[in-house]
Each structure stands twice: as C-alpha cells, then as structure tokens.
C-alpha positions in Angstrom: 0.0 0.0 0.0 1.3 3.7 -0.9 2.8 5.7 2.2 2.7 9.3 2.4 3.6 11.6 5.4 1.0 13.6 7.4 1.9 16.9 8.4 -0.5 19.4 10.8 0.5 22.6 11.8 -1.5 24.9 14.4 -0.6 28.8 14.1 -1.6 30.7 17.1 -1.4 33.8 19.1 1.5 33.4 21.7 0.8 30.7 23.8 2.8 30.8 27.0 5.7 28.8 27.1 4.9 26.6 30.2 1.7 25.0 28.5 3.9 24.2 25.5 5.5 20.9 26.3 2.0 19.5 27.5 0.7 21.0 24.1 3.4 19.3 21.4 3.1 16.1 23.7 -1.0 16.3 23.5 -1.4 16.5 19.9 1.1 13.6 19.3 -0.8 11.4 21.4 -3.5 12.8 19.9 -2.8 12.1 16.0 -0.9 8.6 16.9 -4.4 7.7 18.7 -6.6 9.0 15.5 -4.5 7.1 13.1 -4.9 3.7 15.2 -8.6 4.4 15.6 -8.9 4.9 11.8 -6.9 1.8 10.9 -4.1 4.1 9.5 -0.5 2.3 9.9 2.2 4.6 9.8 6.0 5.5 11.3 7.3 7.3 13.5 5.2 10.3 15.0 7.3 13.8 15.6 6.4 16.8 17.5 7.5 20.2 16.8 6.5 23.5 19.2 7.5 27.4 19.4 5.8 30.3 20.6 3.2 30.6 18.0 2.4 27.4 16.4 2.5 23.3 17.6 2.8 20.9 14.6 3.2 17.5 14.2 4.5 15.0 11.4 3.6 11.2 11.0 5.6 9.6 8.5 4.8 6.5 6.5 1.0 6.9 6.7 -1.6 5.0 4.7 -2.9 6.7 1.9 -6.1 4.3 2.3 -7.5 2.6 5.3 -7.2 -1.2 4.1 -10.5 -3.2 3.8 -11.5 -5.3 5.8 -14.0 -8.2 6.8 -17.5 -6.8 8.6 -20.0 -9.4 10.7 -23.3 -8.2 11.3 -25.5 -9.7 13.7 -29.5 -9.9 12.6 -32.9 -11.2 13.6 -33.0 -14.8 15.4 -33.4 -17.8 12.6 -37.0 -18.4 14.0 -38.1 -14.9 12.9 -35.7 -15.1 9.9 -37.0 -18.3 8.7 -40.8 -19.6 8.2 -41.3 -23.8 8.9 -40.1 -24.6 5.4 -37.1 -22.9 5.8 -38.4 -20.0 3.4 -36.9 -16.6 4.4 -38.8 -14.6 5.7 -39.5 -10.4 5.1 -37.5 -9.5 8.1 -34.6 -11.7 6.9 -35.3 -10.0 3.6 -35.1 -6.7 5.5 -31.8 -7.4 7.0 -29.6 -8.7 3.8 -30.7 -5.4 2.0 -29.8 -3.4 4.8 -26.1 -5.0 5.1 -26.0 -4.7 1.1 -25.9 -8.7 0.9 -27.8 -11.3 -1.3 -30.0 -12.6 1.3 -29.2 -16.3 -0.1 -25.8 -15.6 1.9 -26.6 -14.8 5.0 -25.1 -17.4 7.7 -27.0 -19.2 10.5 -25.2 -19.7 13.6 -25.8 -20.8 17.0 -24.8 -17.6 20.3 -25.4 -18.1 24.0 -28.6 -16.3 23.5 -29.7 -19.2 20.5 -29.6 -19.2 16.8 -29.2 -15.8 14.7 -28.6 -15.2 11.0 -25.3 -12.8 10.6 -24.4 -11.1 7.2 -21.1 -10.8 6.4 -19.8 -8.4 3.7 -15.9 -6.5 2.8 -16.1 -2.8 4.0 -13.5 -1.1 1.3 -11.2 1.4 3.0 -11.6 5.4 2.5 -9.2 7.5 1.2 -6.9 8.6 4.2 -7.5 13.0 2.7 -11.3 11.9 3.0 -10.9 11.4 6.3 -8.4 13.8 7.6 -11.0 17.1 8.1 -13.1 15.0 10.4 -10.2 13.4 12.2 -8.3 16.7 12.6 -11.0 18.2 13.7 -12.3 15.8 16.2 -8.8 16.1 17.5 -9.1 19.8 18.1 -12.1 19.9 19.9 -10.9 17.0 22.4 -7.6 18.7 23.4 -7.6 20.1 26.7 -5.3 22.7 28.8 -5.1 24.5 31.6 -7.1 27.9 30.7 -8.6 28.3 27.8 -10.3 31.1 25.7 -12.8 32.3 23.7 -12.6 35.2 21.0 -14.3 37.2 19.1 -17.9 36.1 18.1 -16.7 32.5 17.7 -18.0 29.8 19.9 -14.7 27.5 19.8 -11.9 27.0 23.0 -8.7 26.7 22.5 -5.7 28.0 24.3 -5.0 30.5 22.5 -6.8 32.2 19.1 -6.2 30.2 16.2 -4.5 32.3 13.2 -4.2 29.4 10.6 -3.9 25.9 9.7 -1.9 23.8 7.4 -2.8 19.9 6.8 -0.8 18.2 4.5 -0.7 14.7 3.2 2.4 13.9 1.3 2.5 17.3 -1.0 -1.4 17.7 -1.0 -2.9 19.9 1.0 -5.9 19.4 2.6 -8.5 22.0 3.3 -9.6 21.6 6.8 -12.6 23.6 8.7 -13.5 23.6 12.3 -17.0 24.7 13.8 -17.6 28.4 15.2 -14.2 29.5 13.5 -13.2 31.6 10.2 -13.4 29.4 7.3 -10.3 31.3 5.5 -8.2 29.1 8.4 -6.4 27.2 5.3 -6.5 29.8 3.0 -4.1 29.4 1.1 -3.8 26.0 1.1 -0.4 24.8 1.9 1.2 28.1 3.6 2.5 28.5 6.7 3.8 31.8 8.7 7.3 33.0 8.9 8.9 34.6 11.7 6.6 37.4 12.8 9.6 39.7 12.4 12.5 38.4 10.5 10.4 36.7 7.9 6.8 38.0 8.3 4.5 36.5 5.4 3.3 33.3 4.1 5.7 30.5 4.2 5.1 27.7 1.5 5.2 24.6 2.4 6.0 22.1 -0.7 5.8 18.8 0.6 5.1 17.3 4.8 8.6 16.2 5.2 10.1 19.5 4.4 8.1 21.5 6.8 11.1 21.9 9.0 13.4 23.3 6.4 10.7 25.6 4.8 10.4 27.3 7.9 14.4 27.4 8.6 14.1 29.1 5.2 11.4 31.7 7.7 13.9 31.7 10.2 11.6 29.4 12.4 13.4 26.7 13.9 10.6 24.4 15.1 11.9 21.6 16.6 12.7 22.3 20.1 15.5 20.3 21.0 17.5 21.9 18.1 16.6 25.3 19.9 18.2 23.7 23.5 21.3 23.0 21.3 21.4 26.8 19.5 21.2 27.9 23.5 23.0 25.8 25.1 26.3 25.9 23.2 25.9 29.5 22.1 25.9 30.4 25.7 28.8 28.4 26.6 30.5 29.5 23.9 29.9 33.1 24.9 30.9 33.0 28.5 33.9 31.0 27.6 34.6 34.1 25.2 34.8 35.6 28.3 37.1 33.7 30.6 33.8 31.7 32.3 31.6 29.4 32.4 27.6 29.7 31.8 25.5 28.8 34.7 23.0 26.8 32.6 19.7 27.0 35.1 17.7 23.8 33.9 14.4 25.2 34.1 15.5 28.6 32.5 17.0 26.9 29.7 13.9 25.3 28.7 11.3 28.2 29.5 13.9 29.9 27.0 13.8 26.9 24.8 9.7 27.4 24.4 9.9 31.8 24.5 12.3 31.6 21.2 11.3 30.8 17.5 14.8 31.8 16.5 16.9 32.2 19.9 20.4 34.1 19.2 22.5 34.2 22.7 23.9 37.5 23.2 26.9 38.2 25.9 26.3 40.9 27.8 28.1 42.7 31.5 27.0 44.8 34.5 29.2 47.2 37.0 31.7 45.2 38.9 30.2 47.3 42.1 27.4 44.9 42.0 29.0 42.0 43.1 29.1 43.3 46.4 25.5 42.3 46.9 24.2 38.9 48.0 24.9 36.1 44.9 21.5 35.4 45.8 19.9 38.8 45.0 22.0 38.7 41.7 21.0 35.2 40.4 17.3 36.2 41.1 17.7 39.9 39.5 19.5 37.8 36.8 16.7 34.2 36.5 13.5 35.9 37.2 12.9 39.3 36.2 15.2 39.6 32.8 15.5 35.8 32.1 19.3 36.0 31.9 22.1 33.3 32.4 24.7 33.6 35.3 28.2 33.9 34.3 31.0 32.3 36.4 34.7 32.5 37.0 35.1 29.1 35.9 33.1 26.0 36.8 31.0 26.7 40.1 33.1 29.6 41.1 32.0 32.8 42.2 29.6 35.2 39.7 31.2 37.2 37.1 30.0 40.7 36.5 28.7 38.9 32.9 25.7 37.4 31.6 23.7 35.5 28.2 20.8 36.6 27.4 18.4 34.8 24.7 17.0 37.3 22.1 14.9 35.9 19.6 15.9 37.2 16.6 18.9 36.9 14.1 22.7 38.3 14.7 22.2 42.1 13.4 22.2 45.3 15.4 23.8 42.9 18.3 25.4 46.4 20.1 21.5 48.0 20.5 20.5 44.6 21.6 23.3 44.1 24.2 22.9 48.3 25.2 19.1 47.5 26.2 20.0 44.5 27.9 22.2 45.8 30.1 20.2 49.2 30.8 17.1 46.9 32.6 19.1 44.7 33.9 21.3 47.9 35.4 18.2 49.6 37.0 16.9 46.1 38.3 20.2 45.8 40.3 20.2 49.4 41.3 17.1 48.4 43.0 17.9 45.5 44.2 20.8 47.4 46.1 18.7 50.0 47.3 16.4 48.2 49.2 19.6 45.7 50.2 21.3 48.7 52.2 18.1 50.2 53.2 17.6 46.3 54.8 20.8 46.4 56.3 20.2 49.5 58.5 18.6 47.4 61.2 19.4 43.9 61.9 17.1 40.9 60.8 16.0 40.4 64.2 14.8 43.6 64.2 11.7 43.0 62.1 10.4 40.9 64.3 8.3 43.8 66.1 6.3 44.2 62.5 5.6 40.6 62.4 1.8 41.2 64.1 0.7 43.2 61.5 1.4 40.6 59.1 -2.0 37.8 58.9 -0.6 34.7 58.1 -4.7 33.2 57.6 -7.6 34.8 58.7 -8.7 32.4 61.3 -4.5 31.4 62.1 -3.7 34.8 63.5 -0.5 36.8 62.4 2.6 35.8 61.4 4.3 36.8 65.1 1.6 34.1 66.1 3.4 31.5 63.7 6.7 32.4 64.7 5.8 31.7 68.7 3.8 28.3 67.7 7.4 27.5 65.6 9.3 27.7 68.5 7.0 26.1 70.5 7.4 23.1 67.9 10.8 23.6 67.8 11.6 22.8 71.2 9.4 19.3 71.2 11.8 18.5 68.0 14.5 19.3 69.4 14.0 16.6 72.2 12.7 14.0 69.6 16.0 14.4 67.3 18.4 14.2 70.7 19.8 17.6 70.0 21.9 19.0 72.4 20.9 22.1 74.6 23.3 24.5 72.2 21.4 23.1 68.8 18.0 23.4 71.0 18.8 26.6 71.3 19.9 27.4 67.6 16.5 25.5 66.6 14.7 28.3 69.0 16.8 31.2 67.3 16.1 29.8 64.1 12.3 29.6 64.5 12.2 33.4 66.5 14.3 34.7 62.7 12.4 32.4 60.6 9.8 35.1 59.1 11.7 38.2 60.0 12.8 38.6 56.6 8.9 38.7 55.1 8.8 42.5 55.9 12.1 43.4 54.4 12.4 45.3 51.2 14.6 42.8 49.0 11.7 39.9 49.8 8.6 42.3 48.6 10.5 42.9 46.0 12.1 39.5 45.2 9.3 36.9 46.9 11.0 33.9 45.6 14.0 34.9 47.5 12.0 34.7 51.1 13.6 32.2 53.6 17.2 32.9 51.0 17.7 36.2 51.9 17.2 36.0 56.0 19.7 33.3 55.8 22.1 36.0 54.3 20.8 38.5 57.1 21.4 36.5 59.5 25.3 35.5 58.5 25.6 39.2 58.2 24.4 39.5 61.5 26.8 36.8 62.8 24.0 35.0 63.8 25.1 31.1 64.0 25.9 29.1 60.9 23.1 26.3 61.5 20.7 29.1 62.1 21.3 31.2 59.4 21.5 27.3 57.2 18.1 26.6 58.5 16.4 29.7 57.9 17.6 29.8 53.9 16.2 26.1 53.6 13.1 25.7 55.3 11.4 26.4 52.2 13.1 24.4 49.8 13.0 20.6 49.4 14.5 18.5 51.3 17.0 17.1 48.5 18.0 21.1 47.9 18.9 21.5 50.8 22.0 20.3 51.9 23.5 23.1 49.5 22.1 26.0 52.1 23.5 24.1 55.7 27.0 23.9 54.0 28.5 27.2 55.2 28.4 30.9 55.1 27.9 33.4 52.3 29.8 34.8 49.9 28.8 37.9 51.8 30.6 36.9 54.9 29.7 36.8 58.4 30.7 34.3 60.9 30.5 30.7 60.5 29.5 30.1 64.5 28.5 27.3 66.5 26.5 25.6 63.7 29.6 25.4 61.5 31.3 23.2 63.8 28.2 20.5 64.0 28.1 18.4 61.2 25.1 16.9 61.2 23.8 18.8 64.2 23.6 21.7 62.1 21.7 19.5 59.1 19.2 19.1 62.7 18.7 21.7 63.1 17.7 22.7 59.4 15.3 20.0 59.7 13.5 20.9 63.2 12.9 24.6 61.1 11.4 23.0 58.1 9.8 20.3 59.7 7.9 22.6 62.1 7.0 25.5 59.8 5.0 22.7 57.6 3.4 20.3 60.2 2.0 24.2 61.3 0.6 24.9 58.2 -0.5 21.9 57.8 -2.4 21.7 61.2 -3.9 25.1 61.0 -4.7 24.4 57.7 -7.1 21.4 58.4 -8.2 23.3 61.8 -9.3 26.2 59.3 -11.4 24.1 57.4 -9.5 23.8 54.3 -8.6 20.3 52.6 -6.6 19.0 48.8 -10.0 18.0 46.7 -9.4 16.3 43.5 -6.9 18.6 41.6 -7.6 21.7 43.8 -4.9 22.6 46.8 -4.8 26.2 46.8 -2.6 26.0 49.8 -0.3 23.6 49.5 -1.2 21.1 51.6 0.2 17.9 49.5 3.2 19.2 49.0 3.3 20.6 52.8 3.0 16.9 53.4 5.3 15.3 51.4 8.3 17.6 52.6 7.5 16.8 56.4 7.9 13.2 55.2 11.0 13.8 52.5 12.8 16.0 55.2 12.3 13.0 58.3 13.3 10.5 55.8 16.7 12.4 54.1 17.9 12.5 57.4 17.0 9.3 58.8 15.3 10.7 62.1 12.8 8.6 63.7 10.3 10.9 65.0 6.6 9.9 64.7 4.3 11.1 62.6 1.0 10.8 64.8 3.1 12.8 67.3 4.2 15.3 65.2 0.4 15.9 64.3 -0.4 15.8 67.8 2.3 17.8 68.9 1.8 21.0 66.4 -2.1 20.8 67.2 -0.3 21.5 70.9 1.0 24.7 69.8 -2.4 26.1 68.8 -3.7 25.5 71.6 -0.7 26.8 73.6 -0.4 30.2 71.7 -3.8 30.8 70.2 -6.0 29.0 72.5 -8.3 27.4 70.4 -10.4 24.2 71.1 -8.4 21.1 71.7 -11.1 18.4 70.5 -11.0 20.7 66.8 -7.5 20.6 66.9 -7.4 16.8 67.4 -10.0 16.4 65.0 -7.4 18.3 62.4 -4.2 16.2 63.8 -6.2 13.6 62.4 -6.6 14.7 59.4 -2.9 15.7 58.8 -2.0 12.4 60.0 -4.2 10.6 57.0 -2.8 12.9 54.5 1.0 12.1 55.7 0.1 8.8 56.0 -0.9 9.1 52.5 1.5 11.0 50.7 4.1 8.1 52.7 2.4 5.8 51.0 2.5 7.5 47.9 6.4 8.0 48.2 7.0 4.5 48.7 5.0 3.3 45.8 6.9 6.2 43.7 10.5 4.3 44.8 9.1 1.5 43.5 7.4 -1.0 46.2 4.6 -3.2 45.4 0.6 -1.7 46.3 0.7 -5.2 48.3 4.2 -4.9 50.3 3.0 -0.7 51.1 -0.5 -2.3 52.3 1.5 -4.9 54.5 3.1 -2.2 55.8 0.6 -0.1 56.7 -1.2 -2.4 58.5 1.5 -3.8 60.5 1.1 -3.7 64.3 4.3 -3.1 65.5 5.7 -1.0 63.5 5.8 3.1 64.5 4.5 5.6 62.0 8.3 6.8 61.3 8.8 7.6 57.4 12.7 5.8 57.8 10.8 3.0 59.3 8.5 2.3 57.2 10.6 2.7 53.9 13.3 0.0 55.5 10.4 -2.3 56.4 8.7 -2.2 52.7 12.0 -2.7 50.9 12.7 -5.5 53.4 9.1 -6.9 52.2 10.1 -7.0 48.7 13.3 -8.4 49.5 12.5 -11.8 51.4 9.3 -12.5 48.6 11.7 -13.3 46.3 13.3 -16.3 48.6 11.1 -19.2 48.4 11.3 -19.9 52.6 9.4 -16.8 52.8 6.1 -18.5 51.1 5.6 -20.1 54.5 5.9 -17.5 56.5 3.3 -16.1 54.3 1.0 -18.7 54.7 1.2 -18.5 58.2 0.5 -15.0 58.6 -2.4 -15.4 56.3 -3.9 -18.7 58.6 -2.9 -16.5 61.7 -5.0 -12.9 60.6 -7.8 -15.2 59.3 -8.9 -15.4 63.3 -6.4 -13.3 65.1 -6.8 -10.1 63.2 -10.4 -9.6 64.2 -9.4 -10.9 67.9 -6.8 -8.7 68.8 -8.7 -5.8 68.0 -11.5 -7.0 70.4 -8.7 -9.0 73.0 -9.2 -7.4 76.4 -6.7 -9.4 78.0 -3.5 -12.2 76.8 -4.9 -16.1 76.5 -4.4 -17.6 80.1 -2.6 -20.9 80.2 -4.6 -22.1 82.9 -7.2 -22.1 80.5 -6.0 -24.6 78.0 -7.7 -27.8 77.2 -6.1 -29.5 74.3 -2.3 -30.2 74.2 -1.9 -28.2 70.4 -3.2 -24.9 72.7 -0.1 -24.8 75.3 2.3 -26.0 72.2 1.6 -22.9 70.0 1.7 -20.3 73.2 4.8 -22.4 74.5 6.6 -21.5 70.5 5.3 -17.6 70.9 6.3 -17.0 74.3 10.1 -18.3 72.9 9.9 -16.6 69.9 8.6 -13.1 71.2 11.7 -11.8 72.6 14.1 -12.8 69.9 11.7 -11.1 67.6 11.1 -8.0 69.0 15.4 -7.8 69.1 15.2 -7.9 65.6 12.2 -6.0 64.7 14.0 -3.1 67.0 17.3 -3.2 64.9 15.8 -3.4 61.8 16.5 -7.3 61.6 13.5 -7.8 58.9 14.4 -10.7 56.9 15.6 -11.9 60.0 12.2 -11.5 61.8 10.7 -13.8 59.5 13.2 -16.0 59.2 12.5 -16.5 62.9 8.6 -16.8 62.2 9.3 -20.0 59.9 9.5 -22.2 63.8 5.8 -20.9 65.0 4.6 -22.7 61.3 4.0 -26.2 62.7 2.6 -25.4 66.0 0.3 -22.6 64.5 -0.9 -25.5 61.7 -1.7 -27.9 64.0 -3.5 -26.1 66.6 -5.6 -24.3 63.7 -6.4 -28.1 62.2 -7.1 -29.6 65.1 -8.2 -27.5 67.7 -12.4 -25.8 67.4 -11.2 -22.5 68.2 -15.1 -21.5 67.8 -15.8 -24.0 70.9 -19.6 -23.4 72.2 -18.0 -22.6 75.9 -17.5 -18.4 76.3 -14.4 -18.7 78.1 -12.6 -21.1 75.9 -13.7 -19.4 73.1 -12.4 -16.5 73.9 -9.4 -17.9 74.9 -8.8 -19.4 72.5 -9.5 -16.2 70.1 -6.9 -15.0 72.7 -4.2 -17.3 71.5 -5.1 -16.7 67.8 -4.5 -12.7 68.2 -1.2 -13.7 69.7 0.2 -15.2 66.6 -1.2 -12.9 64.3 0.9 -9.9 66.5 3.9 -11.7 66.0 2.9 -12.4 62.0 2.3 -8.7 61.5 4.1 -6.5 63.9 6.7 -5.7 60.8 4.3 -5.8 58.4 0.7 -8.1 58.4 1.8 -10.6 55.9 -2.2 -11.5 55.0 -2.1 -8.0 52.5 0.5 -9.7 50.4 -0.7 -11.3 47.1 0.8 -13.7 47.1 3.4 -15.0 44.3 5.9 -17.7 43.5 9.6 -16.8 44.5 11.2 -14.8 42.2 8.3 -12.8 40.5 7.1 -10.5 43.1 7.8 -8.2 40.4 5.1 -8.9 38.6 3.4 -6.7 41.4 5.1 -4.0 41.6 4.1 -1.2 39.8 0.4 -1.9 39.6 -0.5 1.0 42.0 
C-alpha cells in the first residue's frame, strides 16, 4: 500500500511557554491515537512546538485505510426463517440493509440461541477523505489548563487560532473547524514566517520539508534543536569571556519554548554589583530579565557577565546588548537600594512588624506563627536528641524564621523569602546552622544540603553551627519540619482540605516535605506525634479548642500517611508490600521506618522460605486479626484444654523476645526467618483445635491465642495483605498502583 507523510500545523497567538511541552506532547498522542482508531498504519510520529504554532509529522501513513471483513449480527433464525425454511420479510429486510444477497446470510448458534449474521468487505476510505473530520475531532478533544474564547466564535482553545496547514504527502488538505473563520487554510499549503525576520506566508512544498521551509522563515521548530542553539551558544559566549555559563535547567527550557529563533547574546554589569548577596544577583539575573549567570570558571564565584536569549537573528547585536544591560542595570540598582536600606537594622529587628502581618484569617498573624514554631521547635529538638546549644539554635532559628517577610529585598524578590534572612542572619553573625536553616526551610529537602554547608559569599561568621556536622543538618530540619506540620495543622483546623486537583494551599506538598525532610535524614520521629504535637501549639499560643485541633491532627495524620504511601510506591514498592506495611502492628509511623520495612518486604518475597511465612500469617490474621482488635486481655494458660493450645503459646512466648530484638534493629528478613519455627505449631492447633468452641471462656481464649500469633505475624508488616506470588516474581506486582 502507498505511504505518504501527514503533516499538521496549528498557528496561534502566543501561547505561554509553560503550556507548550504538555501541548506538542497532546497533539502527538492525539494524532498517533486518530490514526490507530482509523486503521491508518504509519511510522514514527514527531512533534514540533514554538511560541506561536505546535505541529506535528507522521511519516509513513496509509494513503487508504485497508478493507476489511465486517459481521453483522441480525434477527433470530426463528423470525428469519418460516417452517419450510423460506426466508422470511425481516430476513429479507436485514440482507438489504447490510447490502448482501440474502441467499448468503449465515445461521449460527450464540449463548442467546440461533441468529442469522451477514457478512460483507467494507472497502477502506481515502486517508484525505478522512483527515478534516479526524483533525478536527482532535481539536475539539484537546484540553489545557485555561482556555479562551474570542471574538464572536464559539470554539476553545488556548490560545486564538490564526491558521492551519494539513498536509498529506505534497497535498494539502482543506480543513474547517466549527464556530471558527473558514479562510483558516486559505491558502492552502502556507505556513507563517517569523513574525519579524520573515513575516508572510511560508510555502510549504511537501510534509517532510516542513522543517526546512520554515528554517528558510527563520523558524526553527523543533525544540531540542533550539536547546542545542542555546545551550552551546551560551557556553560558547561566556567562555569568550574567561567563564563558564550557569546553565539553570528550568530557564534553559522556559527559553527553549519563548524563542522561535533564539540568538544568545553576551552581555556585563558594573563590577560594584558584586558586592550584593549572589542570591539577589541570580534572582535579578533568572526571574525578572531571564538571563544566564556567568561564572569565574566552573561553580566559582559570579562574574560581573551574563547571556541573554533574544529571539531574533545576529544584526544590530550592540543595541541589543545596550538595552539588555540598561534593565538589567536599574533592576540591580534596585535590588541594592532596598539591600542597604535592609541592612540598616538587623534581621532580628523586624520581628516587632511581624503582628501586622496575617498569616490566615482564622490562624492569626505571622508573630503568632513564629511563637507556635518555637514552640514546635523545642518538642523537635527533644525527639531528634539535639543538644541544649542546637535546641537553642533550633529556638533562634524559629524566633528569625519570618523576619525577613517584611524586608524590602523579599517584597520585591518573593521567591528569595527564607534565602535572603539566611544572608541577614550570617551578616548579622548570627550562628551558621541558624542562618543554614532559615535559607532552607522552604526548599525541598533534597536542595537543601547546598544552604546548611556554610556561610555566604557575603561573609559573616560561620559560628557554633559550623562546627556541627550533622547537628547543624538538625537543626535545618527541626525549622522545616515545624514550619509545615504548622501549616498543615492550621490548615485542616481552618477548614480547608486538597479535593481532587484543587490545593490552593499547599497542603500535599506541605506533606510530602514533612515526610522527605524526616526521611533524608533518617530521624525517627513519629508522625502521629508530630500531628499531635503541632495541634499543641495552637492550643498553647492561640487557645483554640483542643477536641478541633485533634480532630485536624487527624486529618494531617491521613494525608501524611498518605503521601508516605505515595512516596513509597513512587520508589518502586509493590501496592501489596506498602499495604502490609501499613497495616503492621508493631511498627511506629516513622517515614525511615516504614521505607526499610517495605523494601525488606520485597526483598524476602523473592526467597522461596518466605512462602511459609506467608502462609502462616495469612492462617494467623484469618482469626487473630479480628481478635486482637476486640482482645481485652492475653490467652491464660490455665485455661487450655487440648495439648496443640499450650504448644503454639509455649513456641510464641520463645519466639517473642528474639523477635522483638530484631524487629527493634531493623533485623527484617531476619524477623521472618525467625517466624518459619511458630509454622507447625500454628498448623496444628488451627487443624485440630475448634477455636469457635460453644464454651465463652474457651472461646475466647482461644480467640486469645489466635490474636497472639497474628501480633507476631504482622508486627513488621501483616503478611495476609501480600498477594501472594511464587519466588522470584514478586515483580510482577510492583508497579500496579
């Protein structure tokens, strides 16, 4: 069958370059999921994406959909048929209605009895008579994150559609969609240049020259050639000057997506500047003009130098460079006006402005948050075994933590809030591992270590904290820990909650950093404490009702319990082995915990011993699970009857000890190595012994017994959630979350 390429192209206003990558990536899926419906084979599928228009290019297609074999069901034979066998007028009915003789229809018996079918060859379209309903369907079904109407015209879309260009092989084909201009295609087979170094229709000859017929247009449209045209034009630049580019990851591609014809340009600022925090620089630099850092050589200190990304060819390159540098001057002239107007007062200092700041309506101010912080602080500084100097530097950090919301540089700079005290506070000679933990309680916990390394390039003393290791990396944590479980608390006590997609505030990812920054660090403080223990503070400052704050700790508890979960399937552990985990009943809500007890879990399933220990925790829950939550008391010996009764308690009193030894070092796979002995003498008591019995009391003895193996079967993880597999293809579970 002939092969021709598909090309479709979507020209558009400007569509903002975060909703491009989702865009390219939709309408690939999109057209790879059309073709396969319409029984179109083709090759490989190609997205291409700038600033004002998406295409995409399937090479290989079917020029026809092939033919194919069609079985229609029709009346039963009793209504198709009469006695003799004659058929009948609905049968008739039917084989003119499939386009058959009616001599050919087929008689076969279903579940439902015996039907007539007709069976006929449905011929393949043309693959251009079906493109305007296919790309147009397509259209209508993509979806993004705002979209807009305009003019009179009835159709969404992310942005207004200017024109469209559908091509099959070198024929174009005219394409129209509902509510919108007709004139789209017009003319058929034309694209748009660059709006400003090639303004104008663009032919396009053939599909697989679309990319060079816009080159031609000075439109490069294939994105990851525009990374490259950055990427090494930068470096090239700053190595032109004796540096090294700081290539920011997520600048490089929002630049990547701004650009149809991206042309680095190298440009500098007054040496004075360098005298203000790197921080302030970088952000002057990333946020506000979208330019590229330049170093003194690889990771060294900023150069007074930078790359920005114009989009546009190589000529008038000195007017280019000259406005650069003028906003990019008055940004850092700013930036150092409100710096030394910030540096007349220390950062402790803004802590009297603090209660005029609301932090939530129904939370109190932000003075309020910092006295529930330190009021956190001090219970995590007891659970992490700090000593009374990094207690104190945790208190110090939480009193600083939101002084540096009322300073100039933040209300200028938000993104640099938590950054920029931690600066103050070095140039106040405040401690190193308070000034570490006030720049990082905002950030990740993964980011973090970067920010509890030492002092900035600004100076100040490195203190106490500087000589504390992982003390310091403490107290960092305490900081961040305690400014979320607050928020997250106060949240849930203020009545707001993550539905569906919606979580205005943060909440999930509040959650997932408490549980990222305990496990990073490998400290084993609780989370149902935690919960518990930041409702505390609400009460203790703000004096609201204890039963609503429990009610809340509650709810954070779910949603760290939750996003836990959620971490651990993300690292790869089976739905089954997180499950066994969660149910366990000996095992404390610690995130550390938990992750070494799953991965153990997935571990021992792969040995084949560990099927029995399987099977033993599943005969042990079948009973035990619903008896230990009712048990009000352990199984008395003096109660036993049969002989199989004192024999299974006999093997878990032994056992108990050595188990709980390993289940307190972490010994997993050697806890249930350990649980292989209680396998007989659970088997045998469970086949021969009624547990049931008529009598009360040695029924519920007995029920007694049963809830004492299944303890022991599921303290590091209740082995009856497991699906069970044979060893070596636990595998096949994981992933199917």
């Amino acid at each position: 069958m002939s092969k021709r390429d598909l090309l479709l192209e979507i020209g558009m206003e400007e569509v903002p370059a975060r909703f491009l990558p989702g865009f390219v990536a939709g309408l690939r899926e999109a057209l790879t999921g059309a073709l396969r419906a319409a029984r179109l084979e083709h090759g490989p599928v190609k997205g291409y994406g700038a600033p004002r228009r998406v295409a995409v290019l399937a090479q290989g297609v079917d020029e026809r959909q092939a033919d194919r074999e069609v079985e229609t069901r029709g009346p039963s034979a009793a209504a198709a048929y009469d006695a003799e066998g004659r058929p009948t007028r609905a049968a008739g009915g039917f084989a003119r209605g499939q386009g058959v003789p009616v001599e050919e229809l087929a008689r076969r018996g279903t579940p439902a009895g015996e039907y007539v079918f007709a069976r006929r060859t449905e011929h393949g379209r043309l693959t251009a008579e079906l493109l305007p309903a296919m790309v147009s369907d397509m259209l209508y079904g993509l979806q993004f994150p705002r979209q807009m109407r305009w003019g009179d015209c009835d159709f969404l879309f992310v942005r207004p559609i200017r024109w469209l260009l559908c091509m099959l092989g070198s024929e174009p084909v005219r394409v129209a969609l509902s509510g919108l201009p007709a004139d789209l295609d017009d003319p058929p087979g034309h694209s748009r240049g660059h709006r400003f170094l090639a303004p104008g229709l663009v032919r396009v000859t053939d599909a697989r020259g679309y990319s060079e017929a816009l080159r031609k247009a000075s439109v490069i449209v294939d994105p990851a050639e525009r990374e490259k045209l950055i990427s090494d034009g930068a470096a090239a630049l700053a190595a032109g000057a004796k540096g090294t580019i700081d290539l920011l990851p997520d600048l490089l591609e929002e630049l990547v997506w701004l650009a149809e014809h991206p042309y680095p340009v190298l440009g500098s600022f007054a040496e004075s500047h360098l005298e203000l925090p790197e921080a302030i620089l970088t952000t002057s630099m990333r946020y506000h003009q979208r330019f590229f850092p330049v170093r003194r050589g690889a990771g060294g200190e900023l150069a007074a130098a930078f790359v920005a990304v114009r989009d546009g060819g190589g000529e008038h390159l000195d007017v280019v460079r000259r406005g650069y540098e003028r906003v990019l001057a008055a940004r850092l002239a700013d930036a150092e006006f409100f710096f030394r107007e910030d540096r007349k007062r220390s950062l402790a200092a803004g802590a009297a402005e603090l209660a005029g700041v609301t932090y939530h309506e129904r939370l109190g101010s932000m003075a309020d948050k910092t006295r529930r912080l330190r009021h956190l602080g001090v219970w995590l500084a007891v659970q992490l075994g700090l000593s009374a100097d990094q207690a104190g530097q945790v208190d110090r950090a939480a009193e600083l933590a939101k002084c540096d919301l009322v300073t100039r540089v933040v209300r200028e700079f938000p993104v640099l809030q938590g950054i920029i005290g931690g600066e103050y506070a070095r140039l106040d000679r405040e401690d190193e591992a308070v000034a570490a933990a006030i720049a990082s309680q905002y950030l990740p916990a993964d980011e973090a270590a970067g920010h509890a390394g030492g002092a900035g390039r600004t100076g100040g003393a490195r203190g106490a904290g500087g000589r504390n290791g992982a003390g310091s990396a403490k107290v960092a944590l305490a900081l961040a820990v305690a400014d979320r479980a607050d928020s997250l608390v106060g949240h849930a006590f203020a009545g707001v909650r993550p539905t569906g997609s919606e979580d205005p505030y943060g909440m999930r990812r509040a959650a997932s950093g408490v549980v990222a920054w305990l496990r990073a660090n490998g400290c084993h403080v609780r989370l149902d404490e935690l919960a518990d223990a930041a409702g505390r503070a609400y009460r203790e400052v703000n004096g609201f009702d204890g039963e609503a704050l429990q009610t809340a700790a509650g709810e954070v508890l779910q949603l760290l319990t939750f996003r836990l979960e959620a971490l651990l399937g993300e690292e790869g552990c089976a739905y089954d082995e997180i499950a066994a985990t969660a149910a366990s009943t000996g095992l404390a809500l610690v995130p550390g915990l938990w992750s070494s007890a799953c991965g153990a879990l997935g571990q021992a399933r792969r040995q084949a011993w560990f099927a029995d220990v399987v099977a033993g925790g599943v005969r042990a829950a079948g009973l035990g699970a619903g008896a230990l939550a009712g048990l009000t008391g352990p199984a008395r010996p003096e109660g036993f009857v049969a002989p199989e009764e004192g024999e299974l308690h006999r093997a878990c009193q032994a056992a108990a000890p050595e188990l709980t030894q390993h289940l307190e070092s972490g010994r997993f796979i050697d806890y249930w190595r350990r649980l292989l002995e209680l396998k007989e003498p659970l088997d045998r008591f469970l086949d021969r012994v009624l547990v049931m019995a008529p009598e009360e009391d040695l029924r519920r003895n007995r029920l007694a017994l049963c809830g004492t193996a299944h303890d022991l079967y599921a303290r590091a993880g209740d082995l009856s959630k497991l699906v069970t597999a044979p060893a070596g293809t636990a595998e096949e579970t994981r992933g199917a979350r």
